[in-house]
C-alpha positions as CSV (number, residue, x, y, z in Angstrom):
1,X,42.6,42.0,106.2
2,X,42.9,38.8,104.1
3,X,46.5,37.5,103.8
4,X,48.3,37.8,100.4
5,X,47.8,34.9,98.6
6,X,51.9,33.4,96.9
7,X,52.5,34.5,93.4
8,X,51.8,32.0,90.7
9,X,55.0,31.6,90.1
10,X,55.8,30.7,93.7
11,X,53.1,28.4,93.7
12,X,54.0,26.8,90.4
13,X,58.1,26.3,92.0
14,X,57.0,25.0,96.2
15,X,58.8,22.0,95.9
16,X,57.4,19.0,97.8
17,X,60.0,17.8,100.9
18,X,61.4,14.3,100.4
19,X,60.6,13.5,104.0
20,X,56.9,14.3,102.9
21,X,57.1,11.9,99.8
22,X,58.9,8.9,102.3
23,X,56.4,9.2,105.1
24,X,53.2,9.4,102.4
25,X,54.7,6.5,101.0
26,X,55.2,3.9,104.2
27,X,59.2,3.8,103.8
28,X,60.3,1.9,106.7
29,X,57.3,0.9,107.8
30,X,57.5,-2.1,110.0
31,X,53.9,-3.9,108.5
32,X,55.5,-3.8,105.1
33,X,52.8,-1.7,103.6
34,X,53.3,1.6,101.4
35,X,51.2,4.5,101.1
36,X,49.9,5.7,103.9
37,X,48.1,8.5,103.0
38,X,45.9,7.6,99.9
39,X,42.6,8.3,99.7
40,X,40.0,5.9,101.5
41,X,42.6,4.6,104.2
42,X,44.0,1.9,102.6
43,X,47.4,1.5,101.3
44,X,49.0,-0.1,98.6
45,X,51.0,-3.3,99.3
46,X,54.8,-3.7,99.3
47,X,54.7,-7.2,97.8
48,X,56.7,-6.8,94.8
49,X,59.9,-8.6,95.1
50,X,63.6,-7.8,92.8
51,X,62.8,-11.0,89.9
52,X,59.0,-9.5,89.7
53,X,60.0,-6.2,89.6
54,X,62.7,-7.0,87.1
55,X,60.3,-8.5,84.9
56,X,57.9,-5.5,84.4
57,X,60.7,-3.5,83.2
58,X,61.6,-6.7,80.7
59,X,58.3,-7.1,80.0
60,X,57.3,-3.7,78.7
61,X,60.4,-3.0,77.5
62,X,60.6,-5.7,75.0
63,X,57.4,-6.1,73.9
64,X,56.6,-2.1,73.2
65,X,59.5,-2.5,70.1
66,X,60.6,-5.1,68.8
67,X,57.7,-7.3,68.1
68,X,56.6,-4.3,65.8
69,X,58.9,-0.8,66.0
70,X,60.9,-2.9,63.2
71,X,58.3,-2.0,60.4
72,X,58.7,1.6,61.4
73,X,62.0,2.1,62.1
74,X,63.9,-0.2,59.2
75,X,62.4,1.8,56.2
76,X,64.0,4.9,58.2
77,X,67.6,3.6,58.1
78,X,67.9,0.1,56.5
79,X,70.6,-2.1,58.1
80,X,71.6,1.0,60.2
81,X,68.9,0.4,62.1
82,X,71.4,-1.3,64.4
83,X,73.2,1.5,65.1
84,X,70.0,3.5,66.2
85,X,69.3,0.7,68.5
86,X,72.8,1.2,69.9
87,X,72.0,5.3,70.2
88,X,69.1,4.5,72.0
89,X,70.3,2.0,74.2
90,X,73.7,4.2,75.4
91,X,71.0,7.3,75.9
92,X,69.0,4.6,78.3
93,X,71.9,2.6,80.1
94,X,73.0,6.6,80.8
95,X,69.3,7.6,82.1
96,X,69.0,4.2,84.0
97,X,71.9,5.1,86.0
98,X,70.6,8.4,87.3
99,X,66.7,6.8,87.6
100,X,68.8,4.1,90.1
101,X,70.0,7.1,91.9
102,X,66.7,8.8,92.4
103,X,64.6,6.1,93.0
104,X,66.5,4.6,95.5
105,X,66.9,7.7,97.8
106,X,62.8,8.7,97.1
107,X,61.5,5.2,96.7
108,X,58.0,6.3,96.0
109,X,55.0,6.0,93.7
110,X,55.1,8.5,90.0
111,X,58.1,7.6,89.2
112,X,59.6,11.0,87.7
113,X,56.5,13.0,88.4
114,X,57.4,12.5,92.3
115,X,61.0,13.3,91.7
116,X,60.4,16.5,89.6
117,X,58.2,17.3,92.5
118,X,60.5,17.0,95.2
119,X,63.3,18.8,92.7
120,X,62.4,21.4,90.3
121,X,58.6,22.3,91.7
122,X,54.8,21.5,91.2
123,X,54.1,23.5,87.9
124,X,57.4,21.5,86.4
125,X,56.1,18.0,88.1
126,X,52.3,18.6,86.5
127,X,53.7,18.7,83.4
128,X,56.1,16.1,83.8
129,X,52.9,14.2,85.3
130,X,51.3,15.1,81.9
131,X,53.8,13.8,79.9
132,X,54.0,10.3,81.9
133,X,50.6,10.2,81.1
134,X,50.5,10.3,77.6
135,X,53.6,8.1,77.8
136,X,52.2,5.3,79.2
137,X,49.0,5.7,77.8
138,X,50.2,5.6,74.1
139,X,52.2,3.2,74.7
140,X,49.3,0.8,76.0
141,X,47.1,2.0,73.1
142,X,50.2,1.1,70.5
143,X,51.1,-2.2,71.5
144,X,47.3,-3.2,71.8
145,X,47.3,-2.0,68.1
146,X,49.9,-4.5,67.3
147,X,48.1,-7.1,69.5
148,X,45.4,-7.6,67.2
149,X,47.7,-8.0,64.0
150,X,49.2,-10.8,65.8
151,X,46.0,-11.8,67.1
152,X,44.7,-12.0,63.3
153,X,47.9,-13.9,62.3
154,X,47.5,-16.4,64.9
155,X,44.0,-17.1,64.1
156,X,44.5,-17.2,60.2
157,X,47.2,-19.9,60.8
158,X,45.2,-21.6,63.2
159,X,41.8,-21.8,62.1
160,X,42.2,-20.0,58.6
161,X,39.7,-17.7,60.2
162,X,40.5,-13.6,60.1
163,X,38.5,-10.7,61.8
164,X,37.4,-8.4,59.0
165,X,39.1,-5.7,58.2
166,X,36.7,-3.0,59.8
167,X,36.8,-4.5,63.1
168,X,40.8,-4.8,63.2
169,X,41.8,-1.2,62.2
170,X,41.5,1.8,63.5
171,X,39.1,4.7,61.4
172,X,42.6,6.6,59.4
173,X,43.8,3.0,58.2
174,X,40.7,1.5,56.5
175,X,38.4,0.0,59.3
176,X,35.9,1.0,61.9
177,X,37.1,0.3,65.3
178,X,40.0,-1.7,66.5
179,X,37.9,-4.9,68.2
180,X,40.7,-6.7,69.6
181,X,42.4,-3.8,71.1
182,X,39.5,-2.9,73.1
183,X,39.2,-6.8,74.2
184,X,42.8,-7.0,75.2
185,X,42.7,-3.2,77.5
186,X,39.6,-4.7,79.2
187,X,41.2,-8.3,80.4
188,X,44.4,-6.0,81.5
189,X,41.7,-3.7,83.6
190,X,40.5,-7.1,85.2
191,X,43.4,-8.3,86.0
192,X,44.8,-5.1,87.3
193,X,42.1,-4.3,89.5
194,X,42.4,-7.9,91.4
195,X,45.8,-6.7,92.5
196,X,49.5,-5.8,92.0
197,X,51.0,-8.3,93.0
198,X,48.7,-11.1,91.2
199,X,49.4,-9.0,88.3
200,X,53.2,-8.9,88.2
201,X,53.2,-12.8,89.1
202,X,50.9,-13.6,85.7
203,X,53.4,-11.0,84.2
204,X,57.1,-12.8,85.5
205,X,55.3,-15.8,83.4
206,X,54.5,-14.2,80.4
207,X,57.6,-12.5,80.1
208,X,59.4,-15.9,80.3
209,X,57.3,-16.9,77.6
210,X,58.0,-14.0,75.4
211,X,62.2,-14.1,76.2
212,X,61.5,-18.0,74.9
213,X,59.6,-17.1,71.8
214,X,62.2,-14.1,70.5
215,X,65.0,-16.6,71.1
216,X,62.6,-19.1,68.7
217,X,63.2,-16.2,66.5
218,X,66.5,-15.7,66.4
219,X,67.6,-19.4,65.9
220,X,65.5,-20.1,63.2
221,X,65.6,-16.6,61.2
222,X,69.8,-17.1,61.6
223,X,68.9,-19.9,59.0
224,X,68.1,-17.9,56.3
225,X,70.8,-15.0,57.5
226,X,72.5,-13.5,54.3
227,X,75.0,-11.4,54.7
228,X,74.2,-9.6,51.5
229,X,71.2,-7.7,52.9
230,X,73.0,-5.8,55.0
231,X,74.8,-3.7,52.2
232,X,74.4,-1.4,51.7
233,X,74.3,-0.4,55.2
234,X,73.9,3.0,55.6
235,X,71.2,3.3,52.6
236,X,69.4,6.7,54.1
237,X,72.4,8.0,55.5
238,X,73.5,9.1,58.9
239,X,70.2,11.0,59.3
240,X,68.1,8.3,59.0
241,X,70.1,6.3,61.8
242,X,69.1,9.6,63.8
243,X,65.4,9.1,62.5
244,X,64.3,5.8,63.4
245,X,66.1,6.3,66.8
246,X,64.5,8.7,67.8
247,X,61.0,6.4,67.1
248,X,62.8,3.5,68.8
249,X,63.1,5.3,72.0
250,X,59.8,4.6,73.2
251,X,60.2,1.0,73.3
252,X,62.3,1.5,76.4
253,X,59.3,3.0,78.4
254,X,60.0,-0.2,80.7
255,X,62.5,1.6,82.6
256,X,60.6,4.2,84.0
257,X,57.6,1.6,84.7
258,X,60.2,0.0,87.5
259,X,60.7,3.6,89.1
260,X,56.5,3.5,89.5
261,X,56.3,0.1,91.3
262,X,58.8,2.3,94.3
263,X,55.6,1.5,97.1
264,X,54.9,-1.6,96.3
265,X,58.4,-2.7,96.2
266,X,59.9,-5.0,99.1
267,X,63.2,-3.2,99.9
268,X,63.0,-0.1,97.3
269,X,66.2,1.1,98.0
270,X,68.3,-2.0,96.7
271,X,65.5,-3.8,94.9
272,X,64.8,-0.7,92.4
273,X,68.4,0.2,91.2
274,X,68.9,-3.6,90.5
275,X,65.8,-4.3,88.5
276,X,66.7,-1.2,86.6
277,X,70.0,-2.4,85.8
278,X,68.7,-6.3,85.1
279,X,66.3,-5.2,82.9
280,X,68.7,-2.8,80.4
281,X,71.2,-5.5,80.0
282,X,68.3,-8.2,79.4
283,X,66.4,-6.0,76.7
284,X,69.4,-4.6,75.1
285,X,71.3,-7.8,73.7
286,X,67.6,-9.3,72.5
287,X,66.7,-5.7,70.7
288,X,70.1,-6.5,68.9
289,X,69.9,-9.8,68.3
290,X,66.0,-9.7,66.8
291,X,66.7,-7.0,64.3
292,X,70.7,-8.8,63.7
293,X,68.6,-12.0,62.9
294,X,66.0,-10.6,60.9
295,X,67.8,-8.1,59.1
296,X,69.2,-10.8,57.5
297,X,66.6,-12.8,56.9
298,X,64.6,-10.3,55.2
299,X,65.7,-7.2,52.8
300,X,65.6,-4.2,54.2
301,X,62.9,-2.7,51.5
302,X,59.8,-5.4,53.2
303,X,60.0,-4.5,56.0
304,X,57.6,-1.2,55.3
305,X,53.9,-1.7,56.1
306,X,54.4,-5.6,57.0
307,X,51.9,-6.8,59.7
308,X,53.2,-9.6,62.6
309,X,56.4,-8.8,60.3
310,X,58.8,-11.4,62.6
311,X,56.1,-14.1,62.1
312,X,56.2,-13.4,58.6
313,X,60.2,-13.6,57.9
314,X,59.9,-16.7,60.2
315,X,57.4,-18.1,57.6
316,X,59.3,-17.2,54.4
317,X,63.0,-18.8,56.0
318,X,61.3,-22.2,56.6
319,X,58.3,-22.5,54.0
320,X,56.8,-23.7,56.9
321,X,53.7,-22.3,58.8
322,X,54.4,-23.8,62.3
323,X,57.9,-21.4,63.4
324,X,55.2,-18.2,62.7
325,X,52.5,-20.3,64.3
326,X,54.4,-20.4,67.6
327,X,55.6,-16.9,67.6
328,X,52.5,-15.4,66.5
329,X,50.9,-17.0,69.7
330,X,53.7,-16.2,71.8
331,X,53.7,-12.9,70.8
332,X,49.9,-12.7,71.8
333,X,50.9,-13.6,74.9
334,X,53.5,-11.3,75.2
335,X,52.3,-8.0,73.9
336,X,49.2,-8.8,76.4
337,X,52.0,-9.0,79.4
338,X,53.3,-4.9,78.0
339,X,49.4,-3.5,77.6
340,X,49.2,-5.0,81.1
341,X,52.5,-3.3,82.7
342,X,51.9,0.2,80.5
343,X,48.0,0.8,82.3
344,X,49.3,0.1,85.7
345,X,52.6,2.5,85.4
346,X,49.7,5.0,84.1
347,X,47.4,4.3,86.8
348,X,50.1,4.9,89.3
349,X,51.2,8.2,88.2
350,X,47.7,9.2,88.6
351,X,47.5,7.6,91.9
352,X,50.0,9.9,92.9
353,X,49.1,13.5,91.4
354,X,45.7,12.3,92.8
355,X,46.8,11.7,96.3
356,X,49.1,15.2,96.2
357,X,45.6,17.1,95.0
358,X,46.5,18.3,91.4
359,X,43.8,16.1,90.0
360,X,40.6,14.6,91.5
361,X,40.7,12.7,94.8
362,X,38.7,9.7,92.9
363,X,42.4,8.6,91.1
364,X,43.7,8.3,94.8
365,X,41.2,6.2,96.0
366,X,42.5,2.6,97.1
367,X,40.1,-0.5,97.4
368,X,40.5,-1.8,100.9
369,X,39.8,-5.2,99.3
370,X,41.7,-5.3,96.8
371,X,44.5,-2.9,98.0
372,X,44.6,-1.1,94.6
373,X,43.2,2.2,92.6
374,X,39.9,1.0,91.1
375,X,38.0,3.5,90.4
376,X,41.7,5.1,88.6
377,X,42.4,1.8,86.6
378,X,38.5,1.9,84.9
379,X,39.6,5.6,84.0
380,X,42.6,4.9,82.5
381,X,41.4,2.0,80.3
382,X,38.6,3.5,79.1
383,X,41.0,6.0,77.8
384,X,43.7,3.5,76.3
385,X,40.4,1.5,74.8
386,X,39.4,4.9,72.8
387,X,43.0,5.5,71.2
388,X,43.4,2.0,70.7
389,X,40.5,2.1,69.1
390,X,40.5,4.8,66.8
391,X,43.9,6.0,66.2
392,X,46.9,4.7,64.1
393,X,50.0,2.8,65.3
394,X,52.4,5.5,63.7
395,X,51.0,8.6,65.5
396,X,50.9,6.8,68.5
397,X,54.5,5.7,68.2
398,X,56.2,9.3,67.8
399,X,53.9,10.8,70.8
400,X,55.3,8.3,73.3
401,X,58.4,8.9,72.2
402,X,58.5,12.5,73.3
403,X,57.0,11.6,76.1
404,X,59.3,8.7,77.2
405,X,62.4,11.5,76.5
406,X,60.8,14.6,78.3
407,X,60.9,11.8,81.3
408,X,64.3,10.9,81.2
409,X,65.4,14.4,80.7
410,X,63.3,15.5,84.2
411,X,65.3,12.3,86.2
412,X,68.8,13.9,84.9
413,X,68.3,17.2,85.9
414,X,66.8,15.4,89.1
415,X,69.9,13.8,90.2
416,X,72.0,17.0,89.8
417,X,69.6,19.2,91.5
418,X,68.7,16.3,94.8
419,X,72.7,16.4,94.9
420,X,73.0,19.8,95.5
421,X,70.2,20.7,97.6
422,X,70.0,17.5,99.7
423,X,73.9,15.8,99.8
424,X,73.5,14.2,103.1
425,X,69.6,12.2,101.4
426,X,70.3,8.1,102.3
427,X,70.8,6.6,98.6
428,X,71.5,3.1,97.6
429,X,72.9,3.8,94.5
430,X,74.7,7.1,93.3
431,X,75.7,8.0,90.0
432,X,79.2,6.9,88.2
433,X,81.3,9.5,86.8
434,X,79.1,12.5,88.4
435,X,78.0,15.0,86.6
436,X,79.6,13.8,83.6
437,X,76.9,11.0,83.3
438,X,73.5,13.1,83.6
439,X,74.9,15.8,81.5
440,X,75.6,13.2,78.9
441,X,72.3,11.8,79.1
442,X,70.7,14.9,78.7
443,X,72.9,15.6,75.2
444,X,72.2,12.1,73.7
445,X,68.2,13.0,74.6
446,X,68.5,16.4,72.9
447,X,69.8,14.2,69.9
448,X,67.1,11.5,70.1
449,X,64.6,15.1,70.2
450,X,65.6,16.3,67.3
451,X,64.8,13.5,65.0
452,X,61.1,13.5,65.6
453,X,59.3,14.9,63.1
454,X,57.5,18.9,63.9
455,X,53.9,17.3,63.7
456,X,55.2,15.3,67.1
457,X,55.8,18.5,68.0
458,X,52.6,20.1,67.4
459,X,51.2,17.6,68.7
460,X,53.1,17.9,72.4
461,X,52.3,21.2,72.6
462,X,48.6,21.0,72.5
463,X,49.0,18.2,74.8
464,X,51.0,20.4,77.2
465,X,48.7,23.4,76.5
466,X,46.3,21.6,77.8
467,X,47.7,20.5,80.9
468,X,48.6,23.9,81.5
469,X,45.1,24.7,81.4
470,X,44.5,21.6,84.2
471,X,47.2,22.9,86.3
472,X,46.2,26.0,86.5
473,X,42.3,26.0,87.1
474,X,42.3,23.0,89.6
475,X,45.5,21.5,90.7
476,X,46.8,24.8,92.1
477,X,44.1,25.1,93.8
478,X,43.2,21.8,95.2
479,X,47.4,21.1,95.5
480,X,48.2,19.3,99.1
481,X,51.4,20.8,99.4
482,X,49.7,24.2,99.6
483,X,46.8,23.4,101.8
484,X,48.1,21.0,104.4
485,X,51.8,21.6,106.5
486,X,54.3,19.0,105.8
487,X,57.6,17.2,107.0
488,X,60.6,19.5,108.0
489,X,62.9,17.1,108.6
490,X,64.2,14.4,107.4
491,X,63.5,10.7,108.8
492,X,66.2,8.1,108.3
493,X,64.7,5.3,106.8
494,X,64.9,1.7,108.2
495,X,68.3,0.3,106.7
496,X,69.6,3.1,105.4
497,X,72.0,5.5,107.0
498,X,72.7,9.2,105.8
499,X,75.4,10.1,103.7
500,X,78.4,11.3,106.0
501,X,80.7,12.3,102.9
502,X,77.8,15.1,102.3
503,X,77.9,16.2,98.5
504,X,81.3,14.1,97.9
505,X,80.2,10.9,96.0
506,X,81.9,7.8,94.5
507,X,81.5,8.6,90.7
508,X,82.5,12.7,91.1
509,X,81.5,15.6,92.5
């Protein structure tokens, strides 16, 4: 007689051990390499050091808003826009304290995918994968968008030379195909594929290059500050501060790309809490200065539909076309270093749901050359080429958002549950002020949620609908954790030592 086979439900809530996740992942491995058990027999490389790793979170975190999220966001609240960057930046600084706890007690590979995973079950962790997904991937496709405008500007300025229109916009704004987009996804796929940590040394360079060039800004956009444009300051009301913060969110997808690096990290466990930290105090004093700076320099009613808009202001305060000449090329530089770090945080969630068997071994496949996902990265940036190509920055904008917040949520919830179920895990970093800080986390995303508009909505759903529809006809089925026995106990990684105060910790609880 054939054995029953689990109820979907049970199938949908096995939860994968932590001692699994550590021991797929190489965590105290002596030769310094992660991921032992990808596809192929190779393993990805723990080369990453705390300044690299630091910089991926600056890099895509800066670079993914402000060089363009203010010609969305401004016409939503006017000078208020301020405040929404301060919403979104206490609703970050409170998720970046509970993604410091979980990643540095599962210092792994999918970044809040593995954690739902190991916390709430595999149904919940597809989904969360999905979501990652279409975070990162929008997010790529967005700021490739807004590479070309700068692109163009830097060109016209240059050269007095312009693509045309039709190769410089996507289909729904006028052209045929967005050209430089798909040029800039395909240098990011080369570079990639050559190599993590090749790729996050060309990044720490480009981000000091793009910190240098939105300093250019605010200095010389101060010059034409007028206090004047910011009154009124509150022109749309409360509701739009609300609004346009709940658009702004995305920009700090960056956080959650330092939780994907966990295996190719040198010392996760300290490195990954720090480079969290580094990064939100870095990115959260230059989001308020740019928009402090140009705010001023600009009325609040140009801002709508402006192309390269902080070149432009930089071009009206001097009369002068060398100030947006610089920028515009340092922000070619710069939104090519966030394309670069959004594909390779997408790549590396797939790397992981590929490895656990809830999509196709291919995305879990690891050149022994190269020590990285191929096969995985070609997927992925044939994908981001597509929407860059053909789909509008505003769409894309809203979509990551949701996604970026369904993400955060998952890593509050995380901490909570990991605490209760598994006091004694090794963590380098636990939570202030438990539980107090994840549930406030999870009310000031609930208010960033409600802000987007229902077609975000809609939109989310048929996303989610349709991972639903993955889940069920082939991860279940193909799923590791169900096919294959797995770690019962827990190992005690190299420098680490288990908790001895059990579910007592420093912040509460």
């Amino acid at each position: 007689m054939a054995p029953d086979r689990p109820a979907p439900l049970s199938v949908a809530l096995r939860k994968k051990p932590v001692a699994t996740l550590l021991a797929e992942s190489g965590e105290g491995d002596e030769s310094g390499e992660g991921g032992g058990s990808a596809e192929g027999g190779a393993r990805l490389n723990r080369s990453i050091g705390l300044w690299q790793l630091a910089a991926l979170g600056i890099s895509c975190t800066i670079g993914t808003g402000i060089f363009f999220v203010l010609t969305t966001s401004v016409p939503q609240a006017g000078p208020g826009v301020l405040l929404s960057f301060v919403v979104v930046a206490i609703a970050a600084g409170l998720t970046a304290l509970c993604y410091c706890e979980l990643a540095s007690a599962i210092p792994v590979s999918g970044s809040s995918y593995s954690y739902a995973y190991a916390t709430l079950g595999e149904g919940i962790a597809f989904a969360v994968g999905a979501c990652l997904l279409l975070e990162y991937g929008v997010a790529a496709s967005a700021t490739a968008v807004s590479w070309g405008e700068y692109l163009n500007l830097f060109t016209d300025l240059l050269f007095g030379f312009r693509l045309p229109h039709a190769l410089s916009a996507a289909p729904d704004s006028g052209g045929l195909i967005n050209l430089p987009a798909v040029v800039l996804v395909g240098l990011c796929c080369l570079l990639l594929v050559r190599g993590a940590r090749e790729s996050a040394v060309v990044n720490a360079v480009m981000v000091a290059v793009k910190v240098l060039v939105l300093l250019l800004f605010v200095a010389v956009a101060l010059t034409g500050f007028e206090a004047d444009r910011l009154h009124p300051f509150l022109p749309l009301g409360v509701a739009g501060v609300g609004t346009a913060a709940s658009g702004i969110f995305f920009s700090f997808i960056g956080l959650d790309a330092i939780s994907t690096a966990g295996e190719e990290v040198r010392n996760p466990r300290r490195t990954v809490p720090l480079a969290l930290l580094l990064s939100l105090g870095v990115v959260t004093a230059l989001y308020l200065a740019v928009a402090f700076a140009a705010l001023g320099a600009q009325s609040w009613g140009s801002f709508s539909g402006q192309e390269a808009g902080l070149a432009q202001i930089l071009e009206q305060v001097t009369g002068a076309h060398w100030p947006a000449l610089v920028f515009a090329g340092g922000a070619v530089v710069s939104i090519f270093s966030v394309t670069l770090v959004s594909i390779y945080g997408q790549t590396r969630i797939l790397y992981s749901m590929g490895r656990d068997g809830l999509l196709p071994p291919l995305f879990a496949k690891v050149s022994a050359r190269t020590r990285t996902p191929v096969r995985n990265t070609v997927v992925v940036c044939v994908g981001i080429t597509a929407l860059a190509a053909f789909v509008p920055l505003d769409v894309l904008a809203d979509l990551t958002s949701m996604g970026t917040l369904v993400a955060f949520a998952v890593v509050s919830v995380g901490v909570m549950v990991l605490r209760r179920t598994q006091p004694a895990l090794p963590r380098g970093f636990r939570v202030p002020g438990y539980p107090v800080t994840p549930v406030l986390s999870l009310a000031a995303i609930a208010y960033l949620l409600y802000g987007l508009h229902v077609s975000t909505y809609v939109l989310f759903a048929v996303w989610l609908v349709g991972a639903a529809v993955l889940y069920l006809g082939y991860g279940r089925h193909h799923s590791r954790l169900g096919r294959e026995p797995v770690a019962s106990s827990l190992p005690t990684p190299r420098g680490a030592a288990p908790d001895p105060a059990g579910s007592r910790t420093k912040g509460g609880a």
